[in-house]
VOBA-1610 file (N, C-alpha, C; in pm, whole numbers, padded with zeros to 5 digits, always signed):
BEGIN
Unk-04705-02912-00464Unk-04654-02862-00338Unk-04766-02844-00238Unk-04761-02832-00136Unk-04858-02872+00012Unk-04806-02742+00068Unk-04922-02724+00135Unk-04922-02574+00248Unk-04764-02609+00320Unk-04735-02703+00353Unk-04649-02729+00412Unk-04523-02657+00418Unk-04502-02714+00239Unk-04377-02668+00148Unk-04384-02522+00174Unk-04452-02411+00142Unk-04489-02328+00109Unk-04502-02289+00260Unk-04511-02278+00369Unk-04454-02235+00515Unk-04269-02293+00540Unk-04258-02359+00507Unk-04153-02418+00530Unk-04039-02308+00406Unk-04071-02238+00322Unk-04000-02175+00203Unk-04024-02056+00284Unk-04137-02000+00298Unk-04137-01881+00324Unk-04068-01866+00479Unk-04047-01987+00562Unk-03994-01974+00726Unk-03842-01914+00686Unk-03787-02029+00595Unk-03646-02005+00499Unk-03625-01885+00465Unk-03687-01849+00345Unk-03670-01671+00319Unk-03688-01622+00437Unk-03757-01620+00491Unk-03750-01474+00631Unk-03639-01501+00702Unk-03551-01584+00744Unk-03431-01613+00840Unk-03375-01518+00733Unk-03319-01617+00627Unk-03227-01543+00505Unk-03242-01390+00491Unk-03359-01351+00483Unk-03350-01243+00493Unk-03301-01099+00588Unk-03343-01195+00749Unk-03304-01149+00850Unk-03130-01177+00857Unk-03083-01243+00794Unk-02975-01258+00850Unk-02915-01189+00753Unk-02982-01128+00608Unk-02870-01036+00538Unk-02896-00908+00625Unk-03010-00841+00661Unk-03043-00772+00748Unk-02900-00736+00828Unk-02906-00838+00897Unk-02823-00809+01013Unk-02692-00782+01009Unk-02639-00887+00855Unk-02510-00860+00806Unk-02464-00725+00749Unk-02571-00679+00673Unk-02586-00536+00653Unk-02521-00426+00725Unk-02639-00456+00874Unk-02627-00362+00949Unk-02500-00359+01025Unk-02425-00485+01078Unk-02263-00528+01117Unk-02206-00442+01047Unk-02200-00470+00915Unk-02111-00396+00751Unk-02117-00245+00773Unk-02221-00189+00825Unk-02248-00044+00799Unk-02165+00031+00942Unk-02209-00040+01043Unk-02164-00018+01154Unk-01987-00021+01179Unk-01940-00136+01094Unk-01819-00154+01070Unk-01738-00028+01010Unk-01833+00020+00888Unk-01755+00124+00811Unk-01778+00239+00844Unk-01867+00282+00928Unk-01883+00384+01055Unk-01775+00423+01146Unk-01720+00306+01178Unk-01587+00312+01279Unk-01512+00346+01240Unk-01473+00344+01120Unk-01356+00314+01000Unk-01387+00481+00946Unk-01469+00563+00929Unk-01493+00688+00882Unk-01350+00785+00957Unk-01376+00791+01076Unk-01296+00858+01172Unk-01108+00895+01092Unk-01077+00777+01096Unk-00962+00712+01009Unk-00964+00788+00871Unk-01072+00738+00832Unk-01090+00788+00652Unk-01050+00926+00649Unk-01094+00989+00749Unk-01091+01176+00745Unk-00963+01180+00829Unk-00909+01133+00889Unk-00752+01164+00901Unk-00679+01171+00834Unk-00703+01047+00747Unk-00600+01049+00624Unk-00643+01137+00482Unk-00737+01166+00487Unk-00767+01251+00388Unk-00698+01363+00468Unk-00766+01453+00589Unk-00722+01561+00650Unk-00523+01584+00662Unk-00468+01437+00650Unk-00338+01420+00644Unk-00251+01518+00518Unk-00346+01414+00424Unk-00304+01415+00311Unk-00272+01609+00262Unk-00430+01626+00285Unk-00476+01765+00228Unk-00338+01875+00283Unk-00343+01834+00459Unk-00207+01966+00509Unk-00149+01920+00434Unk-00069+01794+00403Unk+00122+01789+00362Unk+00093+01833+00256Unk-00022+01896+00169Unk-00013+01901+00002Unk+00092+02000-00007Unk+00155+02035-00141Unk+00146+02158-00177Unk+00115+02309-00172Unk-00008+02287-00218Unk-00062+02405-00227Unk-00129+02466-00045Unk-00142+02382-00035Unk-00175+02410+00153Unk-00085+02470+00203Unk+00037+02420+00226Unk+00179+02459+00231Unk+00235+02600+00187Unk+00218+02578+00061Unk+00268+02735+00014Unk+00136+02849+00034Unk+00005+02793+00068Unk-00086+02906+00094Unk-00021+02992+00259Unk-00016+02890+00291Unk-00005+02944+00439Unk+00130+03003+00468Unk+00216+02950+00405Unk+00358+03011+00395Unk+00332+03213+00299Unk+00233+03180+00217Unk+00234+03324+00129Unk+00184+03399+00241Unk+00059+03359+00318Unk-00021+03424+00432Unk+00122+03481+00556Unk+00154+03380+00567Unk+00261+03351+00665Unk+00354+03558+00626Unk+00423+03495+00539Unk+00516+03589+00508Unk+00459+03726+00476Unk+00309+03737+00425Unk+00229+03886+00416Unk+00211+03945+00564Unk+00204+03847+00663Unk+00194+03881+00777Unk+00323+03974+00862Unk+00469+03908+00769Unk+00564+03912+00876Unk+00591+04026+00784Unk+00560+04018+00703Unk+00604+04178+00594Unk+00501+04326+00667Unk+00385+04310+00695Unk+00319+04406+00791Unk+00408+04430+00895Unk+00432+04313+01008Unk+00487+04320+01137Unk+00641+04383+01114Unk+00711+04413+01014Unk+00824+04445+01011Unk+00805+04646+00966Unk+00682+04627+00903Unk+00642+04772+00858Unk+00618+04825+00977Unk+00525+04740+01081Unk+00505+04808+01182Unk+00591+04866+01252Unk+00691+04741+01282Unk+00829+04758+01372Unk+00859+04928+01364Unk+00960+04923+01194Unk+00967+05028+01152Unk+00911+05167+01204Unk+00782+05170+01174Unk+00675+05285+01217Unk+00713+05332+01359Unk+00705+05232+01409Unk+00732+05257+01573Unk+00848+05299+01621Unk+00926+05220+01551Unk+01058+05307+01597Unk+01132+05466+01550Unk+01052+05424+01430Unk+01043+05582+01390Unk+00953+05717+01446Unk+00860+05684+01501Unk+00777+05727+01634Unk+00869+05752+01698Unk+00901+05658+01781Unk+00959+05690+01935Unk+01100+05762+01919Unk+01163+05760+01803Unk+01261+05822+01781Unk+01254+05972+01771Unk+01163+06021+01657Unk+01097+06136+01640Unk+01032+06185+01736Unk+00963+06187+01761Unk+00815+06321+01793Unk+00775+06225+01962Unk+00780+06106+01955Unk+00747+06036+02049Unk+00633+06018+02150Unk+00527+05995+01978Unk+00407+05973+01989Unk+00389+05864+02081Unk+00360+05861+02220Unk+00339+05731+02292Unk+00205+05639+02257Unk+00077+05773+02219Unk-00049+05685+02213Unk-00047+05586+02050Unk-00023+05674+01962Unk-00029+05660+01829Unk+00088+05464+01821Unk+00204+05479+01881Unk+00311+05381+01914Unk+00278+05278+01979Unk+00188+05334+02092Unk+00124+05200+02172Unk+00005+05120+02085Unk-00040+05208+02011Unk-00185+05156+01933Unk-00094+05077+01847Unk+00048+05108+01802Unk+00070+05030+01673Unk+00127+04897+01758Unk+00196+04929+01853Unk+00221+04810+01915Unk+00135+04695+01962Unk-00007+04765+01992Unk-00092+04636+02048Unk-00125+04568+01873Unk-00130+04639+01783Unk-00172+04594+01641Unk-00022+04476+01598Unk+00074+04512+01639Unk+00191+04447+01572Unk+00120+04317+01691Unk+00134+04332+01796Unk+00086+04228+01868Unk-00018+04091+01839Unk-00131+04187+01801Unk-00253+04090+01709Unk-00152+04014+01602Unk-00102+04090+01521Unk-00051+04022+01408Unk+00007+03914+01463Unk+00163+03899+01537Unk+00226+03819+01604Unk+00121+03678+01630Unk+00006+03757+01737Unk-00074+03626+01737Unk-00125+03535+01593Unk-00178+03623+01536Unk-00228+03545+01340Unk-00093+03507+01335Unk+00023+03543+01321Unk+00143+03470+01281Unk+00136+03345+01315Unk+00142+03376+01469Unk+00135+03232+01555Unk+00043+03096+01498Unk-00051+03166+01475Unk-00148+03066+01443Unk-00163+03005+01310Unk-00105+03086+01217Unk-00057+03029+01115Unk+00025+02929+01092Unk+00129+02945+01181Unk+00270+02882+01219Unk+00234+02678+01299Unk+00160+02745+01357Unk+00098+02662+01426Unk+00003+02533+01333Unk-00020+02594+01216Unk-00090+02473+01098Unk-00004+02396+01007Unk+00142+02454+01029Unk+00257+02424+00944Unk+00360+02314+00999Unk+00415+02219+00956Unk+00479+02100+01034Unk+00607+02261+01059Unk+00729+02207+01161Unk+00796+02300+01153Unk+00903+02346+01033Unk+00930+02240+00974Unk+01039+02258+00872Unk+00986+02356+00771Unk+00820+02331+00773Unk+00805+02440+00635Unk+00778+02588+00662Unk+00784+02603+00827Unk+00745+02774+00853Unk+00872+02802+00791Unk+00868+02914+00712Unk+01016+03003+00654Unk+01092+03056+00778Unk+01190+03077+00804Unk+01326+03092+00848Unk+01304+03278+00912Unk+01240+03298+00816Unk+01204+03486+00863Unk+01097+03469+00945Unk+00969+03429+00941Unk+00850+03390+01005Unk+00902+03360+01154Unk+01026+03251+01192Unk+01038+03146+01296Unk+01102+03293+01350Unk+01230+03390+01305Unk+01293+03468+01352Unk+01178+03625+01431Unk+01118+03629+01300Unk+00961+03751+01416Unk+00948+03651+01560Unk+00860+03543+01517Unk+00809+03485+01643Unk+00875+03491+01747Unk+01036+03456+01720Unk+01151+03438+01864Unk+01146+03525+01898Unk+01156+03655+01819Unk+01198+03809+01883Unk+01072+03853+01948Unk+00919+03801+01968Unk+00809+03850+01994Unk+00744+03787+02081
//
């Protein structure tokens, strides 16, 4: 073989090489784009599960079980003794809750918020 051969091989490998290079970098760039997607459908998947579902539904309903204690309290207040400060404090608190309700409610497609949950929210 002659210097020749031996520039002429190594000119070869370096293209080849550059051009897996480049294919590489296309490929990587490609599945970069494609990530976005990947985590939707994972992120899809994960809400419709199960257990996602019934977490937020258990949260859901511990919430509306407070907000109904509260109710209670208050009206038993204002009925009685007619604590305004003590009534208003519970009211801005039933309030907060309402909002966490909300926002709970709000992670749930609608069919799976429970039926008691949807009924607080309307009345609030």
């Amino acid at each position: 073989m002659s210097i020749q051969d031996d520039i002429g091989i190594s000119s070869r490998l370096f293209w080849y090489s550059m051009l897996v290079v480049i294919i590489i970098i296309f490929a990587t760039t490609a599945l970069l784009q494609m990530k976005p997607e990947w985590l939707g459908y994972e992120r899809e998947a994960y809400t419709s599960s199960h257990q996602y579902i019934e977490g937020h539904q258990t949260a859901m309903m511990q919430i509306a079980s407070e907000i109904r204690q509260l109710d209670s309290r208050i009206a038993s207040l204002e009925e009685g003794s007619g604590e305004t400060e003590l009534s208003h404090r519970l009211g801005l608190q039933r309030g907060a809750l309402v909002s966490q309700l909300r926002m709970e409610a709000a992670r749930l497609p609608d069919a799976e918020v429970p039926s008691e949950v949807r009924t607080i929210l309307d009345g609030h």
